[in-house]
N, C-alpha and C positions, 0 to 999 in steps of 0.2 A: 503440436505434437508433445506426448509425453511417455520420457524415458524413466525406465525403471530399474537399476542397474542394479541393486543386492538388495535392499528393502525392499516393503512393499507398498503399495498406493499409498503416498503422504499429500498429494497435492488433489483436491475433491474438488474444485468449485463448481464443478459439473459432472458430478456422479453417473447422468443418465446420456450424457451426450459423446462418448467414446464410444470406439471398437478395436477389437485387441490384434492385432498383426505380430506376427515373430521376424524378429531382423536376423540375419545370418551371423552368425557371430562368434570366437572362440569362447567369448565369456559368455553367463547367462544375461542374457539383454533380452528387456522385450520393449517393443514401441507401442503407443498409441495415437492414433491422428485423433484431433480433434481441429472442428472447423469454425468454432466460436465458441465463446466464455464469456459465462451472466455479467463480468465485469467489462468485457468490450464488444458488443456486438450492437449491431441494427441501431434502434431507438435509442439506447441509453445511452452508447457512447457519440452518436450525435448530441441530444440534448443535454447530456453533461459535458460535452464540450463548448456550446454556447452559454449553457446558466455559469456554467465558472466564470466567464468574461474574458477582455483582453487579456493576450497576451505579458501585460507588466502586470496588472493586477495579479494573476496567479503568480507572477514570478515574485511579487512585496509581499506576499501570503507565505509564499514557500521560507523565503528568506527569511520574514516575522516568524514563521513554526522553529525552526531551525536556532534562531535567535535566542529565542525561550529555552530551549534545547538544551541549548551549550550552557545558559548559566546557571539551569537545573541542574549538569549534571557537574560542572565547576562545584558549585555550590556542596555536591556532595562527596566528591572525589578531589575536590583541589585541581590544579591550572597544569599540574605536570603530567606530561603524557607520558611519562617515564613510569609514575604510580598511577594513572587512571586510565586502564584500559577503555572502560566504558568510554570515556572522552577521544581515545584514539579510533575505535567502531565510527561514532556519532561527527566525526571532522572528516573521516571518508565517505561518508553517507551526503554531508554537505556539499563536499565538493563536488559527491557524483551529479549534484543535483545542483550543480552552478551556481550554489554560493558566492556573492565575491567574498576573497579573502580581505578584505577591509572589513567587513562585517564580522567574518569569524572571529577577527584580533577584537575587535571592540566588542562583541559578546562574551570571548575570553575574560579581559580586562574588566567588564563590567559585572560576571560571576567571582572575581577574586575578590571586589570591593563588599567592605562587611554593611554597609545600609544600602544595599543590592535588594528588592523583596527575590525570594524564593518564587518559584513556579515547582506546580505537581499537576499531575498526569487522572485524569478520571476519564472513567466509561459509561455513559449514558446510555440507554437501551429503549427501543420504541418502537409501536407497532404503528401501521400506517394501512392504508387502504387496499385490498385484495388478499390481505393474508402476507403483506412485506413488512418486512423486517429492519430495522436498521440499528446500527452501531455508531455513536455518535463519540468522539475519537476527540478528547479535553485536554487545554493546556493551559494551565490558568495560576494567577496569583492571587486569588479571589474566589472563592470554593462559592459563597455564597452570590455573590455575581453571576456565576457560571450556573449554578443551579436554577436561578431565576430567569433567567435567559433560555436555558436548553428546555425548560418545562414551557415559557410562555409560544417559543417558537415550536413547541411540538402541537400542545392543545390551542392555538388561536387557527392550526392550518389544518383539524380535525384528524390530526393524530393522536394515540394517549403512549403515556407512557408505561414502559416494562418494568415487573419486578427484579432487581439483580440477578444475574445468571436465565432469567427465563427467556432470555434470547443470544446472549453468547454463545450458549452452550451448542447453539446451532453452527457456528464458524470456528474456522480452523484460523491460528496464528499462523502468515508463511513472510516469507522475504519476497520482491519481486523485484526482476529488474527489467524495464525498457531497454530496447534498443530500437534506432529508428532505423536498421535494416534491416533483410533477411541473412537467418543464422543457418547452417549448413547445420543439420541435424547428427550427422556423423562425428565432425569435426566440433560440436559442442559436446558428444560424451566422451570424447575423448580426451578433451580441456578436461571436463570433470571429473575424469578416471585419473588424469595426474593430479588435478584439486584436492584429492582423497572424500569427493560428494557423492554418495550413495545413491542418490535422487532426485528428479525434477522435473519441470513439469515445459515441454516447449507451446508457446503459443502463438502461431501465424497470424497476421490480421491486416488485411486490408487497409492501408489511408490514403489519404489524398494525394500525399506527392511520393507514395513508393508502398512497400510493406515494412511493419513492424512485426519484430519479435517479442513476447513477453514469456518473462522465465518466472516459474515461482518455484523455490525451494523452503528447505525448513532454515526456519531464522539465524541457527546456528553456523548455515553455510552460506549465509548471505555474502559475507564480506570475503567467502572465498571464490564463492561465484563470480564474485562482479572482477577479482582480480582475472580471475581465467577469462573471461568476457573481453577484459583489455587486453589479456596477453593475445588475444585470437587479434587485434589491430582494431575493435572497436573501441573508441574511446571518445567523440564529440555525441552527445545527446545521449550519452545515455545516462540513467536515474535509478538510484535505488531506492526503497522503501520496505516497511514491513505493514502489511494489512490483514483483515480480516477478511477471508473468503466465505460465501457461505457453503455449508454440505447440502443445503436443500432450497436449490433456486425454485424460483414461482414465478410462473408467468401471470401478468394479470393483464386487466383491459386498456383500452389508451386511457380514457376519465381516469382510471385509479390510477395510471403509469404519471399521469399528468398531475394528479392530486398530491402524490408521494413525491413528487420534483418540487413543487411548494412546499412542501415542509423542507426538504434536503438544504434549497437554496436559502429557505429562513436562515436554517441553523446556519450555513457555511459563510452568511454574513458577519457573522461575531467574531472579533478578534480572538476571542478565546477557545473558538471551536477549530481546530486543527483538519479534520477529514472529519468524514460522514460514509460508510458503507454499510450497505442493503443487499436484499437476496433477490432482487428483481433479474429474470432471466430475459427481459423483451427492450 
């Protein structure tokens, strides 16, 4: 579902798969059901559920990204949360995402220390089979390592790569956050109307042992979002992040669905490749 509360459409990843209903309301409200999103539905979110792997493996991935994170931004803001906002965003962001706190302390510690190497942030861009698209999402201490890697796993699984901006420009920046229940659609704009959040985007979704909720707002209310999320009594599993959505998902065939999962799963083997997001709608 997606609520639109004073603004207007910010959240797109599916331009073409809504239908507009009006909710009763004193304020101006309008809702939109939607029943899947190119990021979690059918095929993709099965088979990127199994190419990511066990369970610890994505959780030593998660931890490693995070890890990187904090001495990057240590590094550039200092260890006090008192002066570095940035670093207080990025330690709720971890936590929401079960970090253990032994890790954050020692990522801290280890961004104060001055023969610490630095990490920085790049975007890699690449077209893949059917007309997909992907975003390749870099955390790296090693500019020239990461480059040789992102390019050799792009063209060895017959992917090429994009010229800057010729494929961002197709995705929107949003925040998201799981929840591994269902969210009462009423009672979540209402959290956001005290949040002071203009907008967002609800998403239902089927899983194995219940339904999930996924929210995606503009980056800026991420960290207000996920507060109102806990204040509602959600607070075990759920995770925040920010990602690229795309504005123009594409369906393509299973061979090329399957061609474009060989290159995803190259790159997502590297230590220095963070996330991978594509405009694949199947």
């Amino acid at each position: 579902m997606k609520l639109n509360i004073l603004a207007p459409l910010l959240l797109a990843s599916s331009a073409s798969a809504f239908s507009l209903t009006k909710i009763p309301s004193s304020s101006s409200t309008t809702s939109t059901n939607r029943t899947s999103s190119p990021l979690f539905m059918g095929r993709a979110a099965a088979v990127r559920a199994q190419t990511k792997g066990k369970t610890d493996a994505k959780k030593a991935k998660t931890n490693a990204v995070y890890g990187k994170k904090i001495i990057m931004c240590v590094k550039q803001g200092g260890p006090d949360k008192e002066g570095n906002g940035a670093l207080v965003n990025l330690l709720k962001a971890a936590r929401a995402n079960n970090v253990p706190v032994d890790n954050i302390n020692r990522a801290i510690k280890k961004g104060s220390e001055p023969n610490t190497g630095d990490f920085a942030e790049r975007t890699f861009e690449a077209y893949g089979a059917g007309g997909a698209s992907m975003v390749i999402n870099v955390l790296t201490d090693n500019d020239n390592r990461a480059n040789a890697d992102v390019r050799a796993a792009v063209g060895k699984n017959n992917g090429k790569m994009a010229e800057q901006g010729s494929v961002l420009f197709m995705y929107d920046r949003k925040g998201k956050i799981d929840v591994p229940a269902a969210i009462d659609e009423e009672a979540l704009m209402e959290a956001a109307i005290e949040a002071d959040i203009d907008d967002f985007e609800l998403i239902s979704e089927e899983a194995g042992n219940g339904e999930i909720s996924i929210i995606y707002i503009e980056p800026s209310d991420t960290n207000k979002m996920l507060e109102a999320v806990r204040g509602m009594g959600f607070e075990e599993g759920v995770k925040m992040e920010l990602v690229y959505v795309s504005k123009a998902p594409v369906e393509v065939s299973d061979d090329e669905f399957e061609a474009n999962m060989k290159i995803i799963d190259a790159l997502e083997d590297f230590d220095d490749v963070d996330s991978v997001e594509h405009n694949m709608s199947n």
